[in-house]
N, C-alpha and C positions, 0 to 999 in steps of 0.2 A: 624526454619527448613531450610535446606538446598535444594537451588532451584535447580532443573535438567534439562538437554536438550538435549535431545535424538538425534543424529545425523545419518544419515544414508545416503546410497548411492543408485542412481538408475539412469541406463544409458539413457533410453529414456521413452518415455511416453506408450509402450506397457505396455496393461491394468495388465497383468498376475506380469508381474516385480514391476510394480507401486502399484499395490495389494501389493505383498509380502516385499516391502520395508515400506510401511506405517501401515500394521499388525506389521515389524516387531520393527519398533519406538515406537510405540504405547505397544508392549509387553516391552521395557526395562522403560515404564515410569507405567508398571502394567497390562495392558490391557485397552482396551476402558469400562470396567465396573469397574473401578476407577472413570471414569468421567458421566456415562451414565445408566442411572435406568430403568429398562423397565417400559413402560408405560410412560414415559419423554418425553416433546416434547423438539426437539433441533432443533434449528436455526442455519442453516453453513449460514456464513458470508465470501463469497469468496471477492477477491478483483476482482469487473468487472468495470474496470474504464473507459471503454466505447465500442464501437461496434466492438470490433477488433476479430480478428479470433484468436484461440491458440497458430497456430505457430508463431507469432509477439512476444509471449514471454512478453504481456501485463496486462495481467488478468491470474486468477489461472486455470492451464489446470482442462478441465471436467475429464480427467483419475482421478487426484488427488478427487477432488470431488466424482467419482464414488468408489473410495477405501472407502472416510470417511462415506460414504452414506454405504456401505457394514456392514463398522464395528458395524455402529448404528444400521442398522436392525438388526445382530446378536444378539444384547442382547435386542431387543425389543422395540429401540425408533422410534417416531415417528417424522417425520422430516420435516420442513419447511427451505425455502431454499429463502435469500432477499439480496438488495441492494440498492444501490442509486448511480449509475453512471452518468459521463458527460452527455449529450441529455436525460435525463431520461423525464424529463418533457413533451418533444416532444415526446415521444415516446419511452417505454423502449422493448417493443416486440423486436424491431431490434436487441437493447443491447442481448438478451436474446439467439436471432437466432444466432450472429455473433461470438459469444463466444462458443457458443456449449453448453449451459446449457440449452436449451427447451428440444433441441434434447433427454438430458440425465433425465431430469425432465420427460419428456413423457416416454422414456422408463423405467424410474423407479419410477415412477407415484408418485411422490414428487410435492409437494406444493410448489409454487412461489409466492411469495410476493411482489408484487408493494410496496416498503417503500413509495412513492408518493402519493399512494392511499389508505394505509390502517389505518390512522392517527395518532396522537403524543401522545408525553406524555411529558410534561413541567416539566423539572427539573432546580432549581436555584442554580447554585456553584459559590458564592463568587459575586462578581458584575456580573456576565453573566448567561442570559437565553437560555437554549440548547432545544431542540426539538425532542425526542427521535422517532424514529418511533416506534407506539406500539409494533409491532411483538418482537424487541431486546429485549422489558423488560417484559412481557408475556410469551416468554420460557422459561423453565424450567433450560434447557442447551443452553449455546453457545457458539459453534464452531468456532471458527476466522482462516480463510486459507488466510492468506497471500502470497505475492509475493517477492521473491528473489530478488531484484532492488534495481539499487541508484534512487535517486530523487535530482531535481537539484535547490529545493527550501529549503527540510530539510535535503540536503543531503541524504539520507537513506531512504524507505521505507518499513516498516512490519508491525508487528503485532500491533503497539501502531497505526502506522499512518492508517492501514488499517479500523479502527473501525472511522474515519471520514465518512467513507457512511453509517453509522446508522445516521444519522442526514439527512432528506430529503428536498427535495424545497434549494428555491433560500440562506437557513441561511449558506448555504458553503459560497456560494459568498460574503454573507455581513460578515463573519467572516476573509474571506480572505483580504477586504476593510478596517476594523475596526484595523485587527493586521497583518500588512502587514510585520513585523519583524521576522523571521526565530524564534529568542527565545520566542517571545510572543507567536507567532501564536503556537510555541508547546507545551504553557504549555495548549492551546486550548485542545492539542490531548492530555496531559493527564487526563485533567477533564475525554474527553470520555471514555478514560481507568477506569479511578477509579469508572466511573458509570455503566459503561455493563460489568466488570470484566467476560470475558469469562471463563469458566470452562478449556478450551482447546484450544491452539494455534497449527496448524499444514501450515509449509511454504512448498509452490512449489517452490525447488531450482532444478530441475532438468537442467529446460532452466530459465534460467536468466538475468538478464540486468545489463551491465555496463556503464558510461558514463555518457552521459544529460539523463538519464531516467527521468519520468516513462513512460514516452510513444515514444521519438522517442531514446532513446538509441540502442548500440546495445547488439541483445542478445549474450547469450554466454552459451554453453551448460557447467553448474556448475554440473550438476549428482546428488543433496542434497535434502534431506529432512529434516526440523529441527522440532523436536516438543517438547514442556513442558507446564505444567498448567499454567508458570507464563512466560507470555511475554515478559516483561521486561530482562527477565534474556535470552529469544531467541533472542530477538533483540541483546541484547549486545555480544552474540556470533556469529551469521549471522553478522552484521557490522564489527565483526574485523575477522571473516571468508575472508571479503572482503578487508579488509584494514585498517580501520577507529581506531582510539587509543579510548581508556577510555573516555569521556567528549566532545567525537568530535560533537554527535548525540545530538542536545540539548533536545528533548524529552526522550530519554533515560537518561540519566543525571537529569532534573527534576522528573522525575519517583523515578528514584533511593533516592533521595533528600527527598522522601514527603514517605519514606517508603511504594512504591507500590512494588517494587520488587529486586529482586539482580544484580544488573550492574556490580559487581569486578569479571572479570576474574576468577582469582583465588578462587573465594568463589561458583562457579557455578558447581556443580556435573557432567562433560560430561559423557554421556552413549552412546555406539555404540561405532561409529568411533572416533579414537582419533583427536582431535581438533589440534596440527600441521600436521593432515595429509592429512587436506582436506581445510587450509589455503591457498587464493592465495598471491604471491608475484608482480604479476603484473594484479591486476584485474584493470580498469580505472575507477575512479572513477570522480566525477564529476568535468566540469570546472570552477565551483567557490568553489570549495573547498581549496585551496591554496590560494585565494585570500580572500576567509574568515579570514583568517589566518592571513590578515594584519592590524596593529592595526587602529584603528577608528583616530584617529589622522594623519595617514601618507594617510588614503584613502580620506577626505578632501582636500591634496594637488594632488592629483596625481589620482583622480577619473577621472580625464577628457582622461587621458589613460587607465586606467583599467576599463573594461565594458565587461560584459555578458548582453544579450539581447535580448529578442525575434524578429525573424523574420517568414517571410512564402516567403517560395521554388515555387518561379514562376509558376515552371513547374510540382508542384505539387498541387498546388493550385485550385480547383474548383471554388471558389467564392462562396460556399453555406452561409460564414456570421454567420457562430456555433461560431466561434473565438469573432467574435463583441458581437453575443447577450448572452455568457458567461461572461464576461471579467467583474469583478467586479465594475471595476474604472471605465470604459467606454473608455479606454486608445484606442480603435482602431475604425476605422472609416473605411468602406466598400468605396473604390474609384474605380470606374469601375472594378466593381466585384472583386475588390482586398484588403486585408488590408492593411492598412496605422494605424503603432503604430505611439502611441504618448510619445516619453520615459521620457515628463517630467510630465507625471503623472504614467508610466506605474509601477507597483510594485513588478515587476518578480515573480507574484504569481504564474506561468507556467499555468494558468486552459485554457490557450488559445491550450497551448502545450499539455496538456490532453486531450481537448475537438474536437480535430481536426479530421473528420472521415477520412482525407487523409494523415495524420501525416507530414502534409504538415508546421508548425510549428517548426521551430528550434530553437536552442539559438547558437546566431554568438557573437562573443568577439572581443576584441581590438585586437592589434598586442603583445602591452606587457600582455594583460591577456592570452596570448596564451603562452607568455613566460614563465607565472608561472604557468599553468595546466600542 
């Protein structure tokens, strides 16, 4: 069967236009009761990857969500709304305030889900034991709302990489420790794909992120919405929406590989807008993505000038210590309220860069990695 992905445009996050742009994706892939049965309970799975406010263009805007929450109650679902973001363990209320998703929870008296606290479900694929938070595999339906961004560990982030916060507590971190390789680590995310197999992908491309995303890139207002049942086949259009070739995404590429979805271009049905029309040609994309590029052999000799890197921005820097007590490997050490990485264990897993509530974390590079971004 031939995969689809409904393409749409919307200028800003006014609720009335965001309504009618996500009704109207949602009609060219059938309606929401193709995917949604009254009396269903569905779990939205937005991307809240930590305490940041909307307009930062970090987490999936509440508009988006109040659209998908509309269309559910229309035919009668009933609807739970979870995640597992950076600080969660300390504290996810904040998470919850800072995004604008209580605010919208209370006024549209939706159930929120601590994945932290509401417990697991052990599932074993292949030599690895994953830890599902109950709520994902108990709904009936589930909604995955992803976010428009690059990411500057798998290169890209959507809809495959977005379903890593069904997995709660510290097993991010020790999976981050365990496969600290871009290609391993994603065949990680598509275990979780092929086991929470969401009914429905819907991405916030309105505002967007280009660059070192996922958290201190910068945004970039893209106007998009993508949606299709089968993720796989949105990811592969949202990343060459942005730039990215066929096999660039290596979770997208193993997906495609293991028969989870459609990755060829050419084999993917566009509905709405047409796909050169809403292509960029200069979106920025991440700076080790060209240096990815270089074969394993020549980065050997010449690693000692090519580096991308985490740092923290003096002057943005609090000294709260969220960078240290995330960091898988223990790569960073708190020196008079400051961090001090350690880059010969550090594993540019970025959770330092994620986890920071003053995005006070960057990633600085050599002179010649600068040459080839």
């Amino acid at each position: 069967m031939t995969s689809s992905v409904a393409i749409g445009r919307c200028i800003d996050y006014e609720q009335s236009r965001v309504s009618e742009a996500v009704h109207k994706s949602l009609d060219h892939l059938g309606g929401i009761s193709q995917f949604v049965k009254r009396g269903q309970t569905v779990l939205l799975k937005p991307n809240m990857l930590s305490a940041k406010a909307p307009k930062k263009a970090i987490t999936t805007h509440p508009a988006v969500l109040e659209a998908v929450i509309n269309e559910v109650r229309s035919v009668g679902g009933k609807i739970w709304m979870g995640d597992s973001p950076s600080g969660a363990l300390k504290g996810i209320k904040r998470c919850w305030e800072n995004t604008g998703f209580l605010d919208l929870a209370e006024r549209k008296k939706i159930h929120l889900i601590n994945f932290e606290a509401g417990g697991t479900v052990k599932r074993r694929i292949g030599d690895r034991t994953y830890h599902f938070a109950k709520a994902v595999l108990e709904a009936d339906v589930v909604i995955n709302l992803p976010k428009f961004k690059t990411h500057g560990f798998t290169l890209y982030t959507g809809a495959i990489k977005n379903l890593y916060g069904t997995l709660p507590g510290f097993q991010k971190a020790r999976f981050h420790k365990c496969y600290p390789h871009p290609k391993n680590f994603s065949q990680l995310l598509v275990d979780i794909y092929k086991t929470v197999r969401p009914q429905l992908h819907l991405m916030d491309g309105i505002l967007g992120m280009e660059g070192n995303g996922p958290a201190t890139g910068k945004k970039r207002k893209t106007k998009l919405i993508f949606a299709s049942p089968d993720g796989i086949a949105l990811d592969a259009v949202a990343s060459s929406v942005m730039g990215f070739k066929e096999g660039d995404i290596d979770a997208i590429r193993l997906a495609g590989e293991q028969g989870l979805g459609e990755t060829r271009i050419d084999s993917i049905r566009i509905l709405g807008e047409p796909l050169e029309s809403v292509c960029f040609d200069d979106f920025v994309l991440p700076s080790n993505y060209l240096v990815r590029m270089i074969p394993q052999f020549l980065i050997k000799w010449v690693g000692r000038f090519i580096w991308i890197r985490p740092a923290a921005e003096a002057e943005l820097c609090t000294g709260c210590g969220e960078c240290a007590r995330l960091c898988p490997v223990h790569a960073i050490e708190m020196v008079n309220n400051h961090p001090e990485m350690d880059y010969n264990v550090c594993i540019n897993c970025l959770c330092c860069n994620e986890s920071c509530p003053e995005s006070a974390i960057i990633q600085r590079m050599s002179w010649l990695a600068r040459r080839l971004s």
